[in-house]
PDB file of N, H, CA, C and O in Angstrom:
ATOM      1  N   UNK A   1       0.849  -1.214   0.000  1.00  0.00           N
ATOM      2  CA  UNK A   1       0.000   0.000   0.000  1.00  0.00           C
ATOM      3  C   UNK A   1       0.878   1.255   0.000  1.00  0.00           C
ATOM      4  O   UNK A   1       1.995   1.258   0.517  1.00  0.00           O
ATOM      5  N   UNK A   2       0.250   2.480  -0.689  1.00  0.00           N
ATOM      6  H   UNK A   2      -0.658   2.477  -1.109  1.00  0.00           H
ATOM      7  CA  UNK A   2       1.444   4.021  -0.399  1.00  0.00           C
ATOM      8  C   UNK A   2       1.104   4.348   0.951  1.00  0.00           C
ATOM      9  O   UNK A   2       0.083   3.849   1.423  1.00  0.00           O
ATOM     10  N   UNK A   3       1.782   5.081   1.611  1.00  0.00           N
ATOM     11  H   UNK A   3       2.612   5.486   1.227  1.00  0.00           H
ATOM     12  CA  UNK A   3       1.282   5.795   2.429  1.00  0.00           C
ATOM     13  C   UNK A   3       0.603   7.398   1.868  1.00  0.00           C
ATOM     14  O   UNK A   3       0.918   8.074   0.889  1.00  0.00           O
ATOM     15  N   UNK A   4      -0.122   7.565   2.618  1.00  0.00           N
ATOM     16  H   UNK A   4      -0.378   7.016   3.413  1.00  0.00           H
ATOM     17  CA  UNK A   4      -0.637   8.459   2.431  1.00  0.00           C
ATOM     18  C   UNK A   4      -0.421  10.273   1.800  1.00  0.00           C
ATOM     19  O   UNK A   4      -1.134  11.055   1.171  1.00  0.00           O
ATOM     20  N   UNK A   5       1.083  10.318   2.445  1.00  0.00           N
ATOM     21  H   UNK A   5       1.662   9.683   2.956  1.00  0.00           H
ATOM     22  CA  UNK A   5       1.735  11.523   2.172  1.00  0.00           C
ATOM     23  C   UNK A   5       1.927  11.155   0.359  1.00  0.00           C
ATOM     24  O   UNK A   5       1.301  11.807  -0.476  1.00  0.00           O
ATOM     25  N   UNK A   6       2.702  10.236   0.047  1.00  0.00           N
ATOM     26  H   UNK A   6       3.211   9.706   0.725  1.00  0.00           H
ATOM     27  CA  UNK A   6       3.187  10.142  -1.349  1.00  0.00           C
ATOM     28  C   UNK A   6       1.915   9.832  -2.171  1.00  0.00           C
ATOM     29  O   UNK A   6       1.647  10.158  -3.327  1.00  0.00           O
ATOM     30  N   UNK A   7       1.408   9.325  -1.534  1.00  0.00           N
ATOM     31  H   UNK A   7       1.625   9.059  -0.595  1.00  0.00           H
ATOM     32  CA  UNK A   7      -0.108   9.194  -2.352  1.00  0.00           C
ATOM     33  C   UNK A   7      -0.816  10.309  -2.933  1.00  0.00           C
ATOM     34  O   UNK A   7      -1.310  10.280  -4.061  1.00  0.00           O
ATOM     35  N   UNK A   8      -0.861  11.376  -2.076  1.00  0.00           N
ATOM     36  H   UNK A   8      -0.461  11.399  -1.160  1.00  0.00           H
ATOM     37  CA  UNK A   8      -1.261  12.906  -1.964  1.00  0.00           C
ATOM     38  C   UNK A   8      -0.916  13.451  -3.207  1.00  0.00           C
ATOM     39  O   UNK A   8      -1.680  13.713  -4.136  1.00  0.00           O
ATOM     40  N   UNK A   9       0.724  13.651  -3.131  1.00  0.00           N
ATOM     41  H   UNK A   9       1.345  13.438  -2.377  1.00  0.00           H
ATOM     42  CA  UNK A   9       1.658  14.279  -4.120  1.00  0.00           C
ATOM     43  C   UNK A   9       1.369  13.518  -5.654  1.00  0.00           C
ATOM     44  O   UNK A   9       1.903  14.100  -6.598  1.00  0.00           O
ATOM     45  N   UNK A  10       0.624  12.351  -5.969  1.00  0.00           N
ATOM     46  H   UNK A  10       0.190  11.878  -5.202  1.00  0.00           H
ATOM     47  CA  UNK A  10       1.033  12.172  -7.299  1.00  0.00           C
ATOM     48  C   UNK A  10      -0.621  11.950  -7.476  1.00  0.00           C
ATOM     49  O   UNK A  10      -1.004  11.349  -8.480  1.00  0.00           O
ATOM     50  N   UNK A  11      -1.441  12.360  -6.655  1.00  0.00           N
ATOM     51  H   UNK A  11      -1.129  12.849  -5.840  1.00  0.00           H
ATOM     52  CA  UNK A  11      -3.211  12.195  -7.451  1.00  0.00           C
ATOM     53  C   UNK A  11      -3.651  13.820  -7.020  1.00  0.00           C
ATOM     54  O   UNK A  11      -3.429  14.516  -6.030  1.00  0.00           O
ATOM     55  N   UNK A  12      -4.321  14.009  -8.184  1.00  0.00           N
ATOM     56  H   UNK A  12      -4.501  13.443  -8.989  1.00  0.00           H
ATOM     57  CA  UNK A  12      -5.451  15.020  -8.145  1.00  0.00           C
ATOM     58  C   UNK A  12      -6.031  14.888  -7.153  1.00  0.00           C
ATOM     59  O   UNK A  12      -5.927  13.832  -6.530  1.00  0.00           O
ATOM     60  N   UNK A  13      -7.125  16.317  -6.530  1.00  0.00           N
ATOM     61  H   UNK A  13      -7.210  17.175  -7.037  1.00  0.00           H
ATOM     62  CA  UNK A  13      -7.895  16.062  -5.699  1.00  0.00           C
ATOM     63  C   UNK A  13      -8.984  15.218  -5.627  1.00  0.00           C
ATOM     64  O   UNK A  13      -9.449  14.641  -4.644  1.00  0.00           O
ATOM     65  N   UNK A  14      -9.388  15.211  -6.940  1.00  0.00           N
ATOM     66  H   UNK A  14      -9.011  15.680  -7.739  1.00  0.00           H
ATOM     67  CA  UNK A  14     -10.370  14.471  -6.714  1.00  0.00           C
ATOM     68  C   UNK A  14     -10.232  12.603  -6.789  1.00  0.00           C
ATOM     69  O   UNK A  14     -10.794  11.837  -6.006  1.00  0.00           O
ATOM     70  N   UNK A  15      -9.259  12.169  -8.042  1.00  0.00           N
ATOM     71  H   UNK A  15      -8.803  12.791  -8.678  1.00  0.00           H
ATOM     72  CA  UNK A  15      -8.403  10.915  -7.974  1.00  0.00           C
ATOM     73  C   UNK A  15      -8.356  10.806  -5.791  1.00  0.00           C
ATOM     74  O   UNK A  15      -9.246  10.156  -5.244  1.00  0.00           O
ATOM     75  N   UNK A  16      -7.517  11.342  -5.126  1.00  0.00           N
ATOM     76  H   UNK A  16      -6.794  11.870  -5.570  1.00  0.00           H
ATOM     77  CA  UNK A  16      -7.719  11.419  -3.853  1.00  0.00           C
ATOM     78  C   UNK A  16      -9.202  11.159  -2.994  1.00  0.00           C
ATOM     79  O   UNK A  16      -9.185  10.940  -1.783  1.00  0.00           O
ATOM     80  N   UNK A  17      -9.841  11.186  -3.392  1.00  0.00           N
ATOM     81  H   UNK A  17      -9.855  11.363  -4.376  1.00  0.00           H
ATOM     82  CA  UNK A  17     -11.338  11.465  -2.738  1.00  0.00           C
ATOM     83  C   UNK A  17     -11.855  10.341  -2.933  1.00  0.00           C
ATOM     84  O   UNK A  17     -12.337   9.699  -2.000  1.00  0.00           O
ATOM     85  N   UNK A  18     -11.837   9.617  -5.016  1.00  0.00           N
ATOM     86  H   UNK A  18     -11.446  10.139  -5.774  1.00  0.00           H
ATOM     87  CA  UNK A  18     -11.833   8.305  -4.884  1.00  0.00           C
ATOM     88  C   UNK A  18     -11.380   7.321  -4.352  1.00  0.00           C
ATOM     89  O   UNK A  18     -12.026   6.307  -4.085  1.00  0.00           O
ATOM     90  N   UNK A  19      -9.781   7.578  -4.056  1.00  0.00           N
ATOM     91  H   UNK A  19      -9.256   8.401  -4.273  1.00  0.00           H
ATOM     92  CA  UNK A  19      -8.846   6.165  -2.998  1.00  0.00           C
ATOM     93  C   UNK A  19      -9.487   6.634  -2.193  1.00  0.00           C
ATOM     94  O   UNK A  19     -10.314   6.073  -2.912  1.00  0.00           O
ATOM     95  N   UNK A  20     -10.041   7.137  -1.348  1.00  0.00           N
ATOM     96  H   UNK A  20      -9.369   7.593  -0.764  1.00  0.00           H
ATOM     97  CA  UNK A  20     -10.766   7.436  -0.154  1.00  0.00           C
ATOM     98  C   UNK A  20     -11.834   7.449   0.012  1.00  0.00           C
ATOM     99  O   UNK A  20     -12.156   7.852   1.129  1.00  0.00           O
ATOM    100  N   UNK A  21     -12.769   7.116  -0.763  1.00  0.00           N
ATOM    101  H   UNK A  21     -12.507   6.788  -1.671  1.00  0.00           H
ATOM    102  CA  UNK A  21     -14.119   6.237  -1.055  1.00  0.00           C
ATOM    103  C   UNK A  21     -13.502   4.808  -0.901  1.00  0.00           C
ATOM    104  O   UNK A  21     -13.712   3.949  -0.045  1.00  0.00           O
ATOM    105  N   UNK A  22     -12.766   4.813  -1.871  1.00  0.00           N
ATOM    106  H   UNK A  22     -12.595   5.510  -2.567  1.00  0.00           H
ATOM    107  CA  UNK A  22     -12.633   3.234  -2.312  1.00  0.00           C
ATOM    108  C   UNK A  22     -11.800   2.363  -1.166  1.00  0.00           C
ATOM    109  O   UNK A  22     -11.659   1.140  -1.175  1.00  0.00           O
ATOM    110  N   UNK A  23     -11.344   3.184  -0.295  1.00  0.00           N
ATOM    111  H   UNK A  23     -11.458   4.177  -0.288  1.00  0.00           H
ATOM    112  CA  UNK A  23     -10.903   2.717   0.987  1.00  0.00           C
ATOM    113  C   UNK A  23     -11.844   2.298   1.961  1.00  0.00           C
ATOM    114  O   UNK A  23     -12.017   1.203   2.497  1.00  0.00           O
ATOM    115  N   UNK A  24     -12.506   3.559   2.102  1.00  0.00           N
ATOM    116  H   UNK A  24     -12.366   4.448   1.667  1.00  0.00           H
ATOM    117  CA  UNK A  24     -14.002   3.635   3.296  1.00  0.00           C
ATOM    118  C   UNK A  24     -14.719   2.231   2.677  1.00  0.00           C
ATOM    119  O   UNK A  24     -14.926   1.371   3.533  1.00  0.00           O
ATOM    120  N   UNK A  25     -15.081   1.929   1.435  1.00  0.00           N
ATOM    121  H   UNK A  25     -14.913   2.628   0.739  1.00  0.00           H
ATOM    122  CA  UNK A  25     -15.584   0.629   1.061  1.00  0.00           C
ATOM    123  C   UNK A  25     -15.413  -0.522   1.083  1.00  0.00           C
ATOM    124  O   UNK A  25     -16.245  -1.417   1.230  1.00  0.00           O
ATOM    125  N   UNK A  26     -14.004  -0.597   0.895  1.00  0.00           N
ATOM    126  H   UNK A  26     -13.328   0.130   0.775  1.00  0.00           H
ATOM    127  CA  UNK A  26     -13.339  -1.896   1.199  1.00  0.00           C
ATOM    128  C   UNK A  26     -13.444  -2.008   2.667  1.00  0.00           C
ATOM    129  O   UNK A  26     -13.925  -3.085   3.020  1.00  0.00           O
ATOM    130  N   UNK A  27     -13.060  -1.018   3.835  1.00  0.00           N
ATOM    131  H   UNK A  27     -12.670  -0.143   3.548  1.00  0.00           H
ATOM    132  CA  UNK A  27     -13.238  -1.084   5.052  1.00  0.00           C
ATOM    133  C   UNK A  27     -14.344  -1.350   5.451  1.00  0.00           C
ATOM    134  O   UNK A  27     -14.452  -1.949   6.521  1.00  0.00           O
ATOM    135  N   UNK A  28     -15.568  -0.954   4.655  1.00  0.00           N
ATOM    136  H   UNK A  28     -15.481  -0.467   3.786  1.00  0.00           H
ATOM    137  CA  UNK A  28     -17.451  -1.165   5.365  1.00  0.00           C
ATOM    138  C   UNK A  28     -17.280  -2.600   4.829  1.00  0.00           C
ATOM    139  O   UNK A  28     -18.027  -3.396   5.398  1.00  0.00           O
ATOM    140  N   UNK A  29     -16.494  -3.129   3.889  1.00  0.00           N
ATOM    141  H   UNK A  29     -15.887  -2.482   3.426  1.00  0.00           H
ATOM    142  CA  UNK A  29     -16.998  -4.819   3.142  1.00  0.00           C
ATOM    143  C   UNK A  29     -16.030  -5.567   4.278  1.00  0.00           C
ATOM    144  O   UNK A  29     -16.684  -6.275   5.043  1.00  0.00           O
ATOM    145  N   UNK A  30     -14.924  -5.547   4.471  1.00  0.00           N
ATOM    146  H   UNK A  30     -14.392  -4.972   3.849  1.00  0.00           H
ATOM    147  CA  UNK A  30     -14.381  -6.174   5.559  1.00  0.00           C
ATOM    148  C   UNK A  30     -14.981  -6.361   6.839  1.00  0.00           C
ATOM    149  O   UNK A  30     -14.984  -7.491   7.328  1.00  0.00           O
ATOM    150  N   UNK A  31     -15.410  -5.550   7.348  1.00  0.00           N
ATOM    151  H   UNK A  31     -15.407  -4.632   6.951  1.00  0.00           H
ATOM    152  CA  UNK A  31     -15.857  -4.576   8.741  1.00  0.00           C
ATOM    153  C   UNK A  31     -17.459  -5.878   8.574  1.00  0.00           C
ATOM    154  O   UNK A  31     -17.639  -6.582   9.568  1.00  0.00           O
ATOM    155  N   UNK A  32     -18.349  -6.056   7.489  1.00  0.00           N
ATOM    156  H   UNK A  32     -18.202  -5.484   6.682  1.00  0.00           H
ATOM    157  CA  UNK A  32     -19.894  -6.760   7.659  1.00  0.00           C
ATOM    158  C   UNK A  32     -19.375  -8.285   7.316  1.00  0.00           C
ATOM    159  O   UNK A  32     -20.022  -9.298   7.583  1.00  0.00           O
ATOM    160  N   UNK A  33     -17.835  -8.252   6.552  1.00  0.00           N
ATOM    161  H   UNK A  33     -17.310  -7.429   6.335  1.00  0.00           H
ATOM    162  CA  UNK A  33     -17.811  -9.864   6.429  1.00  0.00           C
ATOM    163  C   UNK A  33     -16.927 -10.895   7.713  1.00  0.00           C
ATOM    164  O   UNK A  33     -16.687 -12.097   7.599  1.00  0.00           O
ATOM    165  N   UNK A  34     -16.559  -9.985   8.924  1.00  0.00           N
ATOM    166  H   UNK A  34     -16.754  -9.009   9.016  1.00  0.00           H
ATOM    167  CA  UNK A  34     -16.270  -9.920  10.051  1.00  0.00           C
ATOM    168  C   UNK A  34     -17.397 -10.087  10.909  1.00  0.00           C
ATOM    169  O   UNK A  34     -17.247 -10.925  11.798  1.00  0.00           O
ATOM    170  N   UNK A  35     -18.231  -9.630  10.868  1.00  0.00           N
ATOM    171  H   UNK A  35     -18.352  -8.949  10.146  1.00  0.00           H
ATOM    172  CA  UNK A  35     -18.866  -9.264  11.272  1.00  0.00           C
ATOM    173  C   UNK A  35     -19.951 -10.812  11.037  1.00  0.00           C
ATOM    174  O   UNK A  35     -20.385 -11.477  11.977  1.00  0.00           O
ATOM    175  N   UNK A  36     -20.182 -11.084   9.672  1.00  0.00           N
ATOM    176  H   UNK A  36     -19.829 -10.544   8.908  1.00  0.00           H
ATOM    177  CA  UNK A  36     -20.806 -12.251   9.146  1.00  0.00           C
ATOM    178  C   UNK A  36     -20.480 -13.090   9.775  1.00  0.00           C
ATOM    179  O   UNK A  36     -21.258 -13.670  10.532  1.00  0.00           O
ATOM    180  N   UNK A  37     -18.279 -13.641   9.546  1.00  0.00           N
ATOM    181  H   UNK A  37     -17.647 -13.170   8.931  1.00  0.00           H
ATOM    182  CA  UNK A  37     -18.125 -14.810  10.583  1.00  0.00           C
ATOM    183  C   UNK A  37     -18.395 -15.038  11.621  1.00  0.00           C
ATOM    184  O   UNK A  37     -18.838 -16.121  12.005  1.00  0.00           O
ATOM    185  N   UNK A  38     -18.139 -13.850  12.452  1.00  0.00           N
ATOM    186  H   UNK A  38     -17.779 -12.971  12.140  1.00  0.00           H
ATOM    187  CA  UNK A  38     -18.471 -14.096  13.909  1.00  0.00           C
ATOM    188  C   UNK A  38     -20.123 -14.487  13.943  1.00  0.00           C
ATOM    189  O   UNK A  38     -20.284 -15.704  14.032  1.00  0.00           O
ATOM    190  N   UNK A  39     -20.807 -14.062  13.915  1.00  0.00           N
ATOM    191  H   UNK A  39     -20.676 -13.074  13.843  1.00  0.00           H
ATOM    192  CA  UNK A  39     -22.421 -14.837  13.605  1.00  0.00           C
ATOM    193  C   UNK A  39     -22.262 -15.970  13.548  1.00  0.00           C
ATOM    194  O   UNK A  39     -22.419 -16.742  14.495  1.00  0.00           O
ATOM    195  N   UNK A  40     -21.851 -16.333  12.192  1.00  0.00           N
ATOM    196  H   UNK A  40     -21.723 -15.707  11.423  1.00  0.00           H
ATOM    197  CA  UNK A  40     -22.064 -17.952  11.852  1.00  0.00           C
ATOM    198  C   UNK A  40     -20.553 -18.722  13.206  1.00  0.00           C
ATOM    199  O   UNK A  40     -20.522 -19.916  13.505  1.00  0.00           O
ATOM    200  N   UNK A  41     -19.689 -17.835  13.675  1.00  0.00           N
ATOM    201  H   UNK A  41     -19.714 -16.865  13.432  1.00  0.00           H
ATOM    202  CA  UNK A  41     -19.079 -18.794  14.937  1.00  0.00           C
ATOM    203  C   UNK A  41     -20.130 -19.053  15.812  1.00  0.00           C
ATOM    204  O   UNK A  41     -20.550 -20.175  16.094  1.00  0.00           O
ATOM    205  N   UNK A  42     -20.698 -17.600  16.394  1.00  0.00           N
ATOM    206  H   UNK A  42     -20.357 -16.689  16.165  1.00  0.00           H
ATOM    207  CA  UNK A  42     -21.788 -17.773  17.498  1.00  0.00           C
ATOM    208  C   UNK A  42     -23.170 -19.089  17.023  1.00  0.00           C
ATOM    209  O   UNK A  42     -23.779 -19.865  17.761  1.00  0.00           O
ATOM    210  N   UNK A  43     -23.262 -18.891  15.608  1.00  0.00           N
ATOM    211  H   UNK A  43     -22.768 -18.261  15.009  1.00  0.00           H
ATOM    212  CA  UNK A  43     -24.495 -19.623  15.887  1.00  0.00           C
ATOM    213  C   UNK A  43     -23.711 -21.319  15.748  1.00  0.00           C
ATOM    214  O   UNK A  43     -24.464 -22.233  16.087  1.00  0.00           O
ATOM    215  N   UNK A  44     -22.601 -21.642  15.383  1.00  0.00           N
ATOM    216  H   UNK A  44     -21.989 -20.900  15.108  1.00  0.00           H
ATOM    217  CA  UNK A  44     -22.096 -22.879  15.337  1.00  0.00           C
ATOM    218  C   UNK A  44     -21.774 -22.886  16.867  1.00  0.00           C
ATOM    219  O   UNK A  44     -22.435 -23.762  17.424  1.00  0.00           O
ATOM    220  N   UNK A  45     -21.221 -22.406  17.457  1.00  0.00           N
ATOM    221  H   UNK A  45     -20.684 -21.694  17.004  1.00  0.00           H
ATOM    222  CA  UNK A  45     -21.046 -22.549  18.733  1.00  0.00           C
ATOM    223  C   UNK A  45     -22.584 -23.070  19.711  1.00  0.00           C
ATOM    224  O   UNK A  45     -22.764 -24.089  20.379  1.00  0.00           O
ATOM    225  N   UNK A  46     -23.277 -22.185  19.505  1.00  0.00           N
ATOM    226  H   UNK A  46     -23.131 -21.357  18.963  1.00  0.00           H
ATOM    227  CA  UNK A  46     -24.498 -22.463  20.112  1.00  0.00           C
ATOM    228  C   UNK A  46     -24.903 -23.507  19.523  1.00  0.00           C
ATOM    229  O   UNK A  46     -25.448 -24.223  20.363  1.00  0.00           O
ATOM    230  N   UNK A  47     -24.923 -24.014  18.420  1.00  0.00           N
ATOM    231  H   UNK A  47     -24.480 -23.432  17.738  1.00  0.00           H
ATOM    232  CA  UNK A  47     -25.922 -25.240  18.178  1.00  0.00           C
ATOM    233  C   UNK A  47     -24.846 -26.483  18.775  1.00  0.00           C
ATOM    234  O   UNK A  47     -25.339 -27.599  18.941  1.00  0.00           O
ATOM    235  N   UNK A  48     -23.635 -26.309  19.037  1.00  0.00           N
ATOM    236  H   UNK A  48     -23.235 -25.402  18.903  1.00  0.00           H
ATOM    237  CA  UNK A  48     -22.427 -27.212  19.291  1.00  0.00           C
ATOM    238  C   UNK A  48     -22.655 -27.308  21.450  1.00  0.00           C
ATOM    239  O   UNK A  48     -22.169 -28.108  22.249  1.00  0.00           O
ATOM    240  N   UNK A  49     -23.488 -26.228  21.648  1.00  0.00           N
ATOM    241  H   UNK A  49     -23.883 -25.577  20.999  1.00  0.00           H
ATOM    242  CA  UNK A  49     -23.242 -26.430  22.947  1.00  0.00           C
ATOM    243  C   UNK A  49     -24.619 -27.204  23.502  1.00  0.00           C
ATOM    244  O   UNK A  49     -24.662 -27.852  24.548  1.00  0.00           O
ATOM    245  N   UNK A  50     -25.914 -26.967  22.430  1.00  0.00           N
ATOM    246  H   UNK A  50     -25.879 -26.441  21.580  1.00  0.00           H
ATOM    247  CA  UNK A  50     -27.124 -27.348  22.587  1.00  0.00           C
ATOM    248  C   UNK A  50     -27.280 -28.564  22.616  1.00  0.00           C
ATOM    249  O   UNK A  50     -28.130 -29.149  23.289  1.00  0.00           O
ATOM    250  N   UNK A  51     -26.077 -29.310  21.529  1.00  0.00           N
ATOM    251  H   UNK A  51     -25.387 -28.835  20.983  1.00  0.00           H
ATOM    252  CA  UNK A  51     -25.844 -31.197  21.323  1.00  0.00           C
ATOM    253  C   UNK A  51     -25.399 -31.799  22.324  1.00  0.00           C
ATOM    254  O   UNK A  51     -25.661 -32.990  22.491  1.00  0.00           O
ATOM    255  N   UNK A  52     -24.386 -30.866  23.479  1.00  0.00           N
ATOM    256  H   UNK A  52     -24.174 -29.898  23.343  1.00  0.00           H
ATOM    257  CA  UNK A  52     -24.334 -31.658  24.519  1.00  0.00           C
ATOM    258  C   UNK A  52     -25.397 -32.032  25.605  1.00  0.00           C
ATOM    259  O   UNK A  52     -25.108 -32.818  26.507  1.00  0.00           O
TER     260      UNK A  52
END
C-alpha cells in the first residue's frame, strides 16, 4: 500500500477522494464480512453447545 503523504503528491484532488471512497468501502466490506463470521461462529457454537 502508499502511504498516504506520497499518495497525496502524485493524485489530483479528486483521484484522492476516490482512494478514499474506495478505501471507506473496502473497510465497510471487511468490517460486515467480520462481522458475518463471527455470527455464523456464534451460531455454530451455540448449536455445538445445545448437542451436549
Amino acid at each position: 500500500m502508499f502511504s498516504s503523504s506520497s499518495r497525496a503528491l502524485c493524485c489530483p484532488p479528486g483521484e484522492q477522494l476516490i482512494v478514499r471512497e474506495t478505501r471507506f468501502n473496502l473497510d465497510e466490506a471487511v468490517r460486515k464480512s467480520v462481522a458475518d463470521c463471527r455470527m455464523m461462529r456464534l451460531r455454530e457454537s451455540t448449536a455445538a453447545l445445545r448437542q451436549l
